[in-house]
C-alpha positions in Angstrom: 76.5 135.6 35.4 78.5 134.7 39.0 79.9 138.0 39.9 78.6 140.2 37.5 79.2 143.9 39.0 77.0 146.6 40.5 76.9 150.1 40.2 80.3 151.2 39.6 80.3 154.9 40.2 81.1 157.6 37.4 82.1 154.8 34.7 81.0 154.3 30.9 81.0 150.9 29.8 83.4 149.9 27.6 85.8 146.7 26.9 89.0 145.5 25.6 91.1 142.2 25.6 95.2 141.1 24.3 97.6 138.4 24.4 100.9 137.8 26.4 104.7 136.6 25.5 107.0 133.8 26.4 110.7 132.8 26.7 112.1 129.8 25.1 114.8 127.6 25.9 118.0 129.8 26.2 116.5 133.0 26.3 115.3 133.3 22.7 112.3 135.3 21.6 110.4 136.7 18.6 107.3 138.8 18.5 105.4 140.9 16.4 101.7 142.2 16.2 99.0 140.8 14.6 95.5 141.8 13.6 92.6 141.1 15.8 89.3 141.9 15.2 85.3 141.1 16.2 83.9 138.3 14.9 82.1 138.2 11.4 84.4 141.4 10.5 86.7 139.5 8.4 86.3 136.4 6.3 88.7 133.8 5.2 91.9 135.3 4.3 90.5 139.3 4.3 93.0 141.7 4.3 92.9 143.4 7.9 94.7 146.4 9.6 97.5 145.9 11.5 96.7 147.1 14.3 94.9 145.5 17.4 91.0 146.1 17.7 89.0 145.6 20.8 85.3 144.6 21.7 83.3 144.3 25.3 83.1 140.2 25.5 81.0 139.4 28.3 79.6 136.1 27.1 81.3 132.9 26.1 79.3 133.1 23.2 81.7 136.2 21.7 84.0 134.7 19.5 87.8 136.7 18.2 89.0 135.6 15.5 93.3 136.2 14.7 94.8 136.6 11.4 98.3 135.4 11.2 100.0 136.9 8.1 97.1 137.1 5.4 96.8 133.4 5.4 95.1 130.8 7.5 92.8 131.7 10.4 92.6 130.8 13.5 89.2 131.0 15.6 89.4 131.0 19.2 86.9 131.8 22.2 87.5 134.7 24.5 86.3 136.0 27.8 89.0 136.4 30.0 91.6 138.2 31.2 94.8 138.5 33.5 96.1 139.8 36.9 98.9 141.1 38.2 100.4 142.2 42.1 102.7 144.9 43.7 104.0 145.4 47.5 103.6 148.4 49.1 105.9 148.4 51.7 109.2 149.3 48.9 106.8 150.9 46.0 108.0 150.7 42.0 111.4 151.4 42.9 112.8 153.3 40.1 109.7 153.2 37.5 108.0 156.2 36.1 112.0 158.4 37.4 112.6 158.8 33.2 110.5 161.0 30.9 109.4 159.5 28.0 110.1 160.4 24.8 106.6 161.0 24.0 106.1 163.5 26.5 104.1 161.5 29.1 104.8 162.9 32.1 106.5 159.7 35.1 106.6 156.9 32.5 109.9 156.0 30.1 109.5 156.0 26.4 107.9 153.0 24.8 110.9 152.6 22.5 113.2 152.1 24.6 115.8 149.0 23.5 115.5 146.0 25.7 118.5 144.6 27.8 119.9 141.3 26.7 120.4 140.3 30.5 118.2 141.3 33.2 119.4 142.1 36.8 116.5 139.8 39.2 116.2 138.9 42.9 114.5 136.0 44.6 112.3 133.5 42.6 112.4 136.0 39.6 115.8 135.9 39.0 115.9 132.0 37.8 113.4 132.6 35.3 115.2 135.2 33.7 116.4 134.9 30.0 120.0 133.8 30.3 120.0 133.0 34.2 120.4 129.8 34.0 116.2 128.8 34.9 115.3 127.6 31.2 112.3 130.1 31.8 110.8 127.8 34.1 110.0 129.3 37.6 110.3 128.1 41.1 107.2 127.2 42.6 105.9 128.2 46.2 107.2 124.9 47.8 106.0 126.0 51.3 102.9 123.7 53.2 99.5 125.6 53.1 97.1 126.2 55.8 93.4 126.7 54.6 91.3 129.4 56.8 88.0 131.0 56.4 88.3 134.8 55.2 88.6 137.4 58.6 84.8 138.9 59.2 84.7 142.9 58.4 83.7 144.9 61.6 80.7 146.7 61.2 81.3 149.6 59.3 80.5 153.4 60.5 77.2 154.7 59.0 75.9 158.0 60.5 72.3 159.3 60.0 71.0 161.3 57.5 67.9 162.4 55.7 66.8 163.2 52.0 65.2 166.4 51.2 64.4 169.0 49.5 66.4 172.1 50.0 66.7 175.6 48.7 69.9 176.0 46.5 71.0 179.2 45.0 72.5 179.2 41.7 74.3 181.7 39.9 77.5 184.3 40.5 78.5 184.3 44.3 78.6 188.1 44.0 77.0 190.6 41.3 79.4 191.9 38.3 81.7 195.1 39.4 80.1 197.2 37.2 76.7 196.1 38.3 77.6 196.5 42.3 78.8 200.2 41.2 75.1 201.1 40.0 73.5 199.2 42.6 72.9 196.1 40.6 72.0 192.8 42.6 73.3 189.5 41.5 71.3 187.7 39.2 70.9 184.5 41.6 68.3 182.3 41.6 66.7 180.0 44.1 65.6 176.3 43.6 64.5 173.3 45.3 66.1 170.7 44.9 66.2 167.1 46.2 69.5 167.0 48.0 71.6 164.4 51.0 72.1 166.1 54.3 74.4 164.5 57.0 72.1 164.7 60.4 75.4 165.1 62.3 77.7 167.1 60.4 75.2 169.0 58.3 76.8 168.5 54.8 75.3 168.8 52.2 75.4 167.1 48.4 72.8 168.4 45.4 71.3 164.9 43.3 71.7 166.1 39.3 71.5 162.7 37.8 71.8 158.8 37.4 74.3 157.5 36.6 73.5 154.2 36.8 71.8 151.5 38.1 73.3 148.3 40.3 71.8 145.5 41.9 70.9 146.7 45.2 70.1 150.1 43.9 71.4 153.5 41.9 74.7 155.4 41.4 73.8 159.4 41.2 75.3 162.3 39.8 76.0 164.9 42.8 77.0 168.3 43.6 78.5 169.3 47.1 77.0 172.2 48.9 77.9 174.6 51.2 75.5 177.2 53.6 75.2 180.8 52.1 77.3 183.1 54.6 73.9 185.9 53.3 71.0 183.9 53.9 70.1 181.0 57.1 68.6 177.6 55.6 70.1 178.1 52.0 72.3 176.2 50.2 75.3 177.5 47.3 76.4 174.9 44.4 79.9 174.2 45.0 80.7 172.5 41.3 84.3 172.0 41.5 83.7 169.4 43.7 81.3 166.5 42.2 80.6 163.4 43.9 79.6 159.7 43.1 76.3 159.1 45.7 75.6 155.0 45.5 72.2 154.1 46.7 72.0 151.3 48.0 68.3 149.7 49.1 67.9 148.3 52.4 65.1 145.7 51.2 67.4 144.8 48.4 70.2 143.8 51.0 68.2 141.5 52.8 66.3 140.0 49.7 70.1 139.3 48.7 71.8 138.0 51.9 73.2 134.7 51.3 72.0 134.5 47.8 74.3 136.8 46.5 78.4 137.2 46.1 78.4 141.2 46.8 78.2 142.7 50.1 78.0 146.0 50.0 78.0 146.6 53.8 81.6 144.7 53.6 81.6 147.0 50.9 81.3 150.0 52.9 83.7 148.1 55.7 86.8 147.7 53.3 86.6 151.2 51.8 86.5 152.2 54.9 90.0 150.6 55.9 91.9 151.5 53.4 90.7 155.0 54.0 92.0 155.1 57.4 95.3 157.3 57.8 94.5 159.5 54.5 93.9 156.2 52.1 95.8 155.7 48.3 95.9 157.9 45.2 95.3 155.0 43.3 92.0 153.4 45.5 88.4 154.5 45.9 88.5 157.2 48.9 84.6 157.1 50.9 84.2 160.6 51.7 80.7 159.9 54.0 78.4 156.8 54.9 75.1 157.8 56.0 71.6 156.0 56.0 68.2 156.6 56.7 65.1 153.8 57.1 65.1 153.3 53.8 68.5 153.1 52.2 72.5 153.5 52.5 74.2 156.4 50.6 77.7 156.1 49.8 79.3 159.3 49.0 82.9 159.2 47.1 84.8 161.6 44.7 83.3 161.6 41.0 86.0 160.1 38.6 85.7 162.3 35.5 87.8 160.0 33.2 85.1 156.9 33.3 86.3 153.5 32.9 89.4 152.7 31.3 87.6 149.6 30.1 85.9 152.8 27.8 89.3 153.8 27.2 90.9 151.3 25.9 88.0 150.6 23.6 87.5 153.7 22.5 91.2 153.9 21.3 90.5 150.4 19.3 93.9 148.5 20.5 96.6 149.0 23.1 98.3 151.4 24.9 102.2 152.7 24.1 104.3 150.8 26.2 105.0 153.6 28.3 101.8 154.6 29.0 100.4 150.9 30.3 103.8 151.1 32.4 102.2 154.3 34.0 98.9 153.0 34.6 99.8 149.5 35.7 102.6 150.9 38.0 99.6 152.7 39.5 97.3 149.8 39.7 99.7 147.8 41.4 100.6 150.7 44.0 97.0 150.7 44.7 96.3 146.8 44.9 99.5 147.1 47.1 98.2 149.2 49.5 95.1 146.7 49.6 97.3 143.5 50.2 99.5 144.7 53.1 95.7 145.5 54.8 95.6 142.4 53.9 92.7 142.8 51.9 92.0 140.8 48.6 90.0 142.5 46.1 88.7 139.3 44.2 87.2 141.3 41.3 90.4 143.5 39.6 89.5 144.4 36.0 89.2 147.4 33.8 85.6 147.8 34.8 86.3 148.4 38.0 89.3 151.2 37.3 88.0 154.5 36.5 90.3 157.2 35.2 90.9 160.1 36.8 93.0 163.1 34.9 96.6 160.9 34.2 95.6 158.9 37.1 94.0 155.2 37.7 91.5 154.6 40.6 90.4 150.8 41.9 87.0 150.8 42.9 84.3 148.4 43.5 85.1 146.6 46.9 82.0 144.2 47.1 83.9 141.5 46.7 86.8 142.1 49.0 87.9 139.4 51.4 90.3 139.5 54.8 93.2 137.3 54.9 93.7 136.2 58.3 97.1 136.5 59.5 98.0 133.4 61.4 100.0 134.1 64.4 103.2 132.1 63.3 103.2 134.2 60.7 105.6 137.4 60.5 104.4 139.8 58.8 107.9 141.6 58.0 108.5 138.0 56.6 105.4 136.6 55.0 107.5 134.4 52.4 109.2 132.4 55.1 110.2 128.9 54.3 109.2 128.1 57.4 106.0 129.9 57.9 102.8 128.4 55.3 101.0 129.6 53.0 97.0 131.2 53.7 94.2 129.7 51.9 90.8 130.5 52.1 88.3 128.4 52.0 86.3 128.3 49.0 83.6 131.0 48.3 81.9 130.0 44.9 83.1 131.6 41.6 82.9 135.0 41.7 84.6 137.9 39.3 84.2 138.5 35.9 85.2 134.8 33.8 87.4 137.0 31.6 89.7 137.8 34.9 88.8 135.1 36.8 91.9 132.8 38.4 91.7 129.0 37.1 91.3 127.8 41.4 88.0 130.0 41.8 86.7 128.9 38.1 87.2 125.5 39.5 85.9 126.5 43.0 88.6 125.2 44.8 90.4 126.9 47.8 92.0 130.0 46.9 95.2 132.4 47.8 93.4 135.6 47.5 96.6 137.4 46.4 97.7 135.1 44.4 94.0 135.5 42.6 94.0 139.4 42.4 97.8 138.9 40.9 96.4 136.4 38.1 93.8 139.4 37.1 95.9 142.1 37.0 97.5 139.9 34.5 95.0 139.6 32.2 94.9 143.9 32.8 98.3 144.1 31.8 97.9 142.0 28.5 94.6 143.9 27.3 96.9 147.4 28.6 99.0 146.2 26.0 97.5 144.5 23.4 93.4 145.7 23.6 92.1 142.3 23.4 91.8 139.9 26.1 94.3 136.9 26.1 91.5 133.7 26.7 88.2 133.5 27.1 87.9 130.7 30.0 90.3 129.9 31.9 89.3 126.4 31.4 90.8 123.6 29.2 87.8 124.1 27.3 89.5 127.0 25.7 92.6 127.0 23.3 94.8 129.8 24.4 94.1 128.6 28.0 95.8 125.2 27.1 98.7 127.1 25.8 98.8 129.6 28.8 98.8 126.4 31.2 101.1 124.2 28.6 103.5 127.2 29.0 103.3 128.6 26.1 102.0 131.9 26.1 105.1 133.2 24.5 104.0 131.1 21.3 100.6 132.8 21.5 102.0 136.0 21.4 104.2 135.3 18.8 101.1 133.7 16.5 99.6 137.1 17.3 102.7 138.8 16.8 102.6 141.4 19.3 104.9 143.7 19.3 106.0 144.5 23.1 109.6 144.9 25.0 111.2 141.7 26.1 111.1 142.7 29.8 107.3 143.0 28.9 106.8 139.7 27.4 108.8 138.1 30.4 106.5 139.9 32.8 102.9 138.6 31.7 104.4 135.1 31.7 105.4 135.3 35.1 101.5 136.8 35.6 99.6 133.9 34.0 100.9 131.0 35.7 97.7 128.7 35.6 99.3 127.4 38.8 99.1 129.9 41.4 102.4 128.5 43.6 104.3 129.3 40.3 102.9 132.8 39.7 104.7 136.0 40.6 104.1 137.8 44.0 103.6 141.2 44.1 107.2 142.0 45.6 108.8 140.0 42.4 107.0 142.2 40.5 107.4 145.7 41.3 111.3 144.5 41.1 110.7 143.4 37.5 113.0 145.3 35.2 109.9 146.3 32.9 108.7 148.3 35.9 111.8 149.4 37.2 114.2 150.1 34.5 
């Protein structure tokens, strides 16, 4: 499949999938949630629970089936999901200031009663429920230029060697009342094949695979440090475990040019947003180094997995406030990408990995560079009189489920506007734990209603049972017509993130 990902370091695999509200004329709304569930597991009018269910779909072949009511059903194809965007340059505002009521920590409660007006700015504001817009949103009326994406400067790879090393496991020092007899520490000494940093001399212990990628493995590791006591030796230092990715020199030439994923841009991008400290919320590169034959990749080891795993392990969505938490994190992170103006290309909840209360973005292989055109401000991007970049096209790429209508079609591309469009589809399946189309193709149903404007009517047939400010939110994510789609600074001023 076009852009199907590589290693993706510390993750389980997992999946998930929703569906997204609407406003009608005049600011009316009903919702409500409705049972969804894998294909084959219900027949014709089966009673169901009602509460969502989830299910990795990677292939078109997957079919969801929704139950409205106990009555007729309604079979639709599914492999897709949504994106959504956030600026960091004024953050979430007010979101996460209130504690919820169920104790999660940044986040307001779930239950919170929705406002019957809402207070918007710019575009936003006109599509509001009672301001006057009819629920229809103004388009990005400016002229657009189309570039090719910025090259990524070579990134900085220093040597190193694999090898086996001695390692000394056990107790750092013998018991007291061992040391008060004379007792020695009951160390012990190992070989073990370990990554050692020709320039810096740091050391990280291999313990397993995690898993294996195109252009090679993702491994297990354990940092190490030299034993003050003995010259040449190596201690275990397991409180801090890394994520070593592999990567095959031979495989990256067999691959150039016939392949979407770079992993030397790769290597480039993380390596950007890195600079100056890098983001809580984005994949930090702790050391690049290479010998003759391969790359090794070292970052922090994400104990949570994907939350792809999560929200399939929990079998439906998330409590409002909890998705608020996360996707307020998600965007921060994408954020911080954008203003480098860097465009991931290939948001979804594979490529988030949990860490403690936290979400990570990882997997830059498909990250592009917008140029910035010099009549182009970048205190004032949205200018009337400035245009909108394009890039050229590049070939679908991305998971289908997430992917943005334009690259489907292969057709030049807004690269923010494309990463916005997934994190969409995130939201919805955040929400909901099932995805809300398939293709984003007129091929499939609930992609006719999406681009017919009626994802509110979706959610209602699915009756999903999420705020207003919600609702209006994943509409004004999955526009099929990127000029009419959010930004990222409309939405991190969206009352559903901010309230």
């Amino acid at each position: 499949m076009p852009g199907q990902d590589c290693g993706r370091e510390g993750r389980t695999d997992g999946g998930v999938g929703w569906g997204l509200p609407t406003w009608t004329e005049g600011g009316g709304e009903s919702w409500g949630l409705s049972a969804c569930g894998r294909t084959g597991g219900m027949g014709r009018g089966s009673p169901r629970s009602n509460r969502a269910r989830l299910a990795r779909v990677r292939l078109p072949s997957k079919t969801w089936r929704a139950i409205h009511g106990g009555g007729g059903e309604i079979s639709w194809d599914i492999l897709s999901w949504v994106r959504v965007a956030y600026s960091s340059t004024q953050g979430l505002g007010a979101a996460g200031e209130a504690q919820s009521r169920r104790g999660l920590p940044g986040a307001r409660g779930c239950d919170a009663t929705c406002r019957d007006a809402f207070s918007f700015s710019g575009d936003m504001a006109s599509s509001a429920p009672g301001a006057g817009g009819g629920g229809t949103r103004r388009g990005d009326t400016r002229p657009a230029v189309v570039v090719d994406p910025e090259p990524f400067p070579a990134p900085r790879i220093a040597p190193g060697v694999v090898r086996d090393c001695q390692v000394l496991e056990g107790p750092a020092r013998p018991p007291a009342r061992w040391r008060a007899f004379g007792g020695r520490s009951q160390e012990s000494v190992r070989w073990l094949r370990c990554l050692v940093s020709a320039e810096t001399g740091r050391a990280y212990c291999f313990t397993r695979t995690l898993r294996e990628c195109i252009f090679g493995v993702v491994r297990h590791g354990v940092t190490l440090e030299k034993d003050a006591g003995a010259g040449g030796v190596y201690r275990l230092c397991p409180s801090q475990p890394v994520a070593i990715k592999c990567v095959s020199k031979q495989k990256i030439e067999e691959g150039r040019g016939r392949l979407r994923e770079n992993p030397i841009d790769e290597l480039a991008a993380l390596q950007m947003v890195g600079a100056g400290g890098g983001h809580q919320h984005v994949q930090r590169l702790l050391e690049c180094l290479e010998d003759d034959e391969a790359i090794y990749a070292v970052s922090p080891f994400y104990q949570g997995g994907e939350l792809f795993a999560v929200i399939e392990a929990r079998g439906g969505g998330l409590p409002e406030a909890r998705a608020r938490t996360l996707f307020s994190q998600i965007l921060s992170g994408l954020a911080f990408m954008h203003d480098r103006r860097l465009c991931h290309r290939d948001m979804s909840l594979e490529n988030i990995l949990v860490d403690g209360q936290d979400g990570v973005i990882i997997d830059m292989g498909m990250c592009l560079r917008v140029p910035l055109l010099p009549a182009l401000p970048p205190s004032h991007p949205d200018d009337p009189e400035t245009p909108r970049v394009l890039l050229r096209k590049q070939g679908q790429c991305g998971k289908i489920t997430y992917m943005d209508p334009v690259v489907l079609e292969d057709k030049d591309f807004d690269g923010f506007a494309v990463d916005m469009w997934a994190c969409g589809v995130i939201l919805f399946i955040l929400l909901a734990g099932v995805p809300p189309l398939e293709l984003p193709a007129l091929t499939d149903p609930r992609y006719r209603m999406i681009q017919a404007g009626k994802l509110g009517e979706l959610m209602d047939v699915w009756q999903m049972r999420i705020s207003r400010e919600a609702k209006h939110l994943l509409e004004s994510l999955l526009k099929a017509v990127p000029e009419e789609r959010a930004k990222m600074e409309e939405v991190i001023r969206h009352p559903w993130l901010t309230g």
